[in-house]
Steps between C-alpha positions, in 0.01 A plus 500: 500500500464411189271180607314725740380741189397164329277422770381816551389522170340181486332541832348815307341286241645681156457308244570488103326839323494665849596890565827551736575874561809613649675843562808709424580696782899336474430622153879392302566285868230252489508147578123386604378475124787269351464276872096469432527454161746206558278375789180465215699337237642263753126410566433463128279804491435624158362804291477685860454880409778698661323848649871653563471929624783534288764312374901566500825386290542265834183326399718311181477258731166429434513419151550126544176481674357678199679265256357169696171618494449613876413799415248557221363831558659839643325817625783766618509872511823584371792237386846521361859289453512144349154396583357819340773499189364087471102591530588798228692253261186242519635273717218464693155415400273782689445772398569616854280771646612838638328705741546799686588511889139623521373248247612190666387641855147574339523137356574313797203724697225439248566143450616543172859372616440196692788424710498109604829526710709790571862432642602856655874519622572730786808587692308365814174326636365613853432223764124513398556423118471880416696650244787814465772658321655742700714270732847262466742469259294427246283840502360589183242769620128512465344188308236709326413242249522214699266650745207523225587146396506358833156650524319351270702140401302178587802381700812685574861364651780696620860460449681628738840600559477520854234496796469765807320802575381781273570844482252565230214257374401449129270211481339356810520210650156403371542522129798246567452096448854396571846651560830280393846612535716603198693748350257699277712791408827650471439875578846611299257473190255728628653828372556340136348629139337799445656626826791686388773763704567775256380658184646577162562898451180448262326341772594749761384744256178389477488459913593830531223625236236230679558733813501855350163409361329370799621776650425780235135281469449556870450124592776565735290575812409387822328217529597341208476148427753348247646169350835490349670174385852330572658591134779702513325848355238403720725496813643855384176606477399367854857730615407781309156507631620493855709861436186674338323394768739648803553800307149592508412333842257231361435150666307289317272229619593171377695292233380175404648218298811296485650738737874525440754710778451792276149500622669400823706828568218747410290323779799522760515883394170550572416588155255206445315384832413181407584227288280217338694253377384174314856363418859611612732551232819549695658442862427843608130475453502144686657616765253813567185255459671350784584789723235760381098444602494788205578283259200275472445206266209503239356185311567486162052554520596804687738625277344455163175312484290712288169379634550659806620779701929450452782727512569490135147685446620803804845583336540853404797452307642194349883471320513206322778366235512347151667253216287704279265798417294571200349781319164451655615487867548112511729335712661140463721358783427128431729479171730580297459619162611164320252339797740438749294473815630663768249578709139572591323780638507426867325785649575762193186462350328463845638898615472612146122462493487558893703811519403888482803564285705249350847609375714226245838571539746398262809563296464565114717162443657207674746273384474674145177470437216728501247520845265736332369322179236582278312142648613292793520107428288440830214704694553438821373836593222668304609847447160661577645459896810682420501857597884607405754354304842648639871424283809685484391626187212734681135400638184390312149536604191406306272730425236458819780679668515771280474774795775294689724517197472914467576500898812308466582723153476802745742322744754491244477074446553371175147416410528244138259333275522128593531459113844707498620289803433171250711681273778634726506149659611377106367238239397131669590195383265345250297263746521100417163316304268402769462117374556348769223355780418684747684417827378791777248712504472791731179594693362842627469551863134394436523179369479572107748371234748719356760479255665202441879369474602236224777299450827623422799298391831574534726554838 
């Protein structure tokens, strides 16, 4: 296989500088990256720039090919484990760019992301070349970003884990060059990460609050459209949601996103009646892609683009999670507050712009240390899209949602300043000197430069 993906990529005509995108739909499980990457150096490719969807602890593998010199340039949307912990530390020349979900999508549409060859894993090829994740062994559910990438790469090659017939199409057979067989993925690392069984008490706190004000805020009604993420107050939001909903005889429309089988049971209950789905974070939801023509895949263009009509932009309410929150309604998930990176935004800063109401749920602390500061180390999120800012410790809106704020009072919720959730959350750590280089910097969804990470030392 190995000298098949060689050819395959030669045959595609990459060469030194060029732009190879691949997904993450195996997320923690993948195999395709660390196989092409291998594949480039042993053609003596150099300086290629890596356009990765995101990139896992599993992708340490990689770091050879970024020590050699095969890779000279990286574009990703969220990253973390020992290739993230080496970019952070300076290891690796960059600075590396991250995007949004949305950002990278809009990117590879307008051009602005050229894509010379994108290698797309999937659990199985059809007999006419076209392209699928529902079916085999190797399922890994929708292949939202792949789909956008096939669409628009100069050449794209398939690696496939197996060949037969489809139960559900992703790409078509016509944005397909070539299809070699391999394993790309191991789907065991799919439900890896952020995705997460059970809360803290704080954190099922704060899910239980999440609900009591959507429901108190009347956004708990039919026809609602929500995104909820795969954390584990997110998840216990997702449950909670589901009861408020029976008990009052709602069904919403749709939820969109990395659909997890939280997401899952409310559709089976008839609570949700459709789901749009543009990664599977768990088994459960790549099992109903497979079974249920309600569950429908979406591009990763479809999700988030924000040029265009997208789901991101039709969401009533989004719940979304953090590493930190500040006093002005900012939101980092990309780092730590010594610089760590562990992260990206994804799609948070896609729904949080996109959304009608965007709620940040979050404990007060983690791990000892403060989640509501008086300035997070890294915007990923600019708090003017954050509606609510939801913690144990009681609920903070700013002050466009004044009227809001007296309804929820009235309801009996413990409506705070976000200032006296900084201070209930406890002093912060004084934050390292920012000497070092700079070695990522984060984009908006549109394309302009944000804030900026620089070297840290230390483990």
């Amino acid at each position: 296989m190995a000298d098949a993906l060689t050819e395959a990529i030669a045959a595609a005509g990459l060469r030194s500088g060029g732009t190879l995108s691949l997904h993450h739909h195996w997320r923690d499980g993948d195999r395709a990256m660390t196989q092409a990457l291998d594949a480039c150096a042993a053609l003596g490719l150099a300086g290629l720039h890596l356009a990765a969807s995101s990139l896992f602890p599993c992708h340490a593998a990689l770091i050879p090919r970024l020590r050699d010199g095969t890779v000279g340039r990286i574009t990703t949307s969220y990253m973390r484990g020992p290739l993230a912990d080496l970019v952070a530390s300076g290891g690796f020349d960059g600075p590396v760019t991250l995007q949004t979900h949305g950002g990278r999508a809009r990117a590879i549409g307008a051009g602005d992301l050229r894509i010379d060859l994108a290698l797309v894993g999937v659990p199985r090829a059809g007999p006419d070349g076209a392209l699928g994740g529902a079916d085999g062994p190797w399922a890994c559910g929708p292949l939202g970003y792949a789909m956008t990438e096939a669409a628009h790469a100069r050449h794209v090659v398939a690696l496939a884990a197996e060949r037969g017939p489809l139960t559900r199409t992703c790409i078509p057979a016509a944005h397909v060059d070539a299809v070699i067989d391999g394993t790309p993925g191991d789907p065991r690392g799919i439900a890896s990460g952020t995705t997460a069984a059970r809360p803290s008490p704080e954190g099922a706190r704060v899910a239980a609050l999440v609900v009591e004000m959507l429901a108190a805020g009347g956004f708990v009604r039919d026809g609602m459209r929500v995104q909820s993420g795969a954390g584990a107050v997110a998840l216990a939001v997702t449950a909670g949601l589901g009861r408020a909903m029976a008990a009052r005889g709602v069904r919403g429309a749709w939820a969109s996103g990395g659909i997890t089988a939280a997401a899952v049971g409310l559709h089976r209950e008839g609570l949700l009646a459709r789901l749009r789905d543009v990664q599977a974070f768990d088994a459960a939801a790549v099992a109903s892609y497979r079974d249920d023509p309600a569950h429908e895949a979406l591009s990763a263009a479809a999700y988030a683009d924000p040029t265009r009509a997208c789901a991101a932009h039709d969401l009533d309410v989004a719940i979304l999670g953090a590493a930190e929150v500040d006093a002005d309604f900012d939101v980092n998930v990309t780092t730590t507050a010594d610089g760590r990176i562990i992260g990206g935004s994804g799609g948070h800063a896609d729904v949080a712009e996109g959304a009608a109401f965007t709620v940040v749920a979050t404990a007060l602390r983690a791990g000892g240390a403060p989640k509501l500061v008086e300035r997070v180390a890294h915007r990923t999120t600019a708090g003017a899209h954050v509606d609510a800012v939801v913690t144990e410790g009681g609920i903070a809106l700013p002050p466009r949602h004044a009227a809001l704020a007296a309804r929820l009072r009235r309801a009996g919720l413990p409506v705070r300043d976000i200032r006296d959730l900084v201070a209930a959350a406890g002093p912060a750590p004084a934050p390292p000197p920012a000497e070092g280089r700079i070695v990522a910097r984060s984009e908006d969804r549109h394309g302009r430069a944000g804030d900026a990470i620089r070297a840290r030392s230390g483990p």
